[in-house]
N, C-alpha and C positions, 0 to 999 in steps of 0.2 A: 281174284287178282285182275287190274283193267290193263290193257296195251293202250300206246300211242305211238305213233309214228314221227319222226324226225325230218322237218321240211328241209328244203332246200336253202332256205334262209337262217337255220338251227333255230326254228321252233318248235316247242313242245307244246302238244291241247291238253292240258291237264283234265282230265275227266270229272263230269260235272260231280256225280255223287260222289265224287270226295273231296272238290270246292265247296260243296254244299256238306259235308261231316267236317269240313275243318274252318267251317265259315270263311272261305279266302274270295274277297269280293274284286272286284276291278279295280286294278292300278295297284292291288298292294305288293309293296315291295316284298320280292325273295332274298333270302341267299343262297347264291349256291357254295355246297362248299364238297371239294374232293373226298371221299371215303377210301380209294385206294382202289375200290373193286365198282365203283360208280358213283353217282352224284346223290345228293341231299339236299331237298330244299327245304327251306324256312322260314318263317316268317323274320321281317327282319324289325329287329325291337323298337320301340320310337327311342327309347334313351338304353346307352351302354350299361350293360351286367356291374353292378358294384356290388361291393362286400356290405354287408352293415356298420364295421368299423369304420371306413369310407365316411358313412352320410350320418354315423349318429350323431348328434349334436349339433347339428348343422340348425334346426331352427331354434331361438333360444326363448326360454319361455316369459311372457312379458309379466305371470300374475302368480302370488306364491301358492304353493304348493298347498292342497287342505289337508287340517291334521285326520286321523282317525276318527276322533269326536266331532268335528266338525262336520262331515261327512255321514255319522251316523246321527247328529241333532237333524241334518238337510233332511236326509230319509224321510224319519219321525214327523217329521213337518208334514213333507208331501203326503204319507199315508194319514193324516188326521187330514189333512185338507180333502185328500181323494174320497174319505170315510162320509166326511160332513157333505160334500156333492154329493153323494149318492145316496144321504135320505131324501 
């Protein structure tokens, strides 16, 4: 467990071997956020927590869909093309 001490200005020196185990470089934002019995910091996300139901569908696809077979003629292709490279 490391200590830190509390400035007179309310800062805290995070101790380095555990900027360096949680990769936290200069300037990146925290949060703090209350626990009740003391503080938590974290990293703070570039974009807000969403659900999947939120974002799915959200990009639409511009090309259709390949069927089964098609997908396994593609294969077939490539492995006879990758076969005849490699004589």
């Amino acid at each position: 467990m490391e200590t830190t001490k509390l400035s007179s200005k309310g800062q805290v020196i995070i101790p380095k071997t555990l900027r360096i185990t949680h990769h936290w470089e200069t300037g990146l934002e925290l949060m703090v956020i209350d626990t009740g019995d003391g503080i938590l910091l974290k990293p703070k996300t570039p974009f807000p927590v969403t659900a999947l139901t939120e974002v799915a569908g959200m990009l639409k696809n511009r090309v259709q869909p390949k069927t089964k077979q098609e997908i396994d003629a593609a294969v077939k292709r490539d492995l006879r093309r990758k076969r005849h490279a490699g004589n």
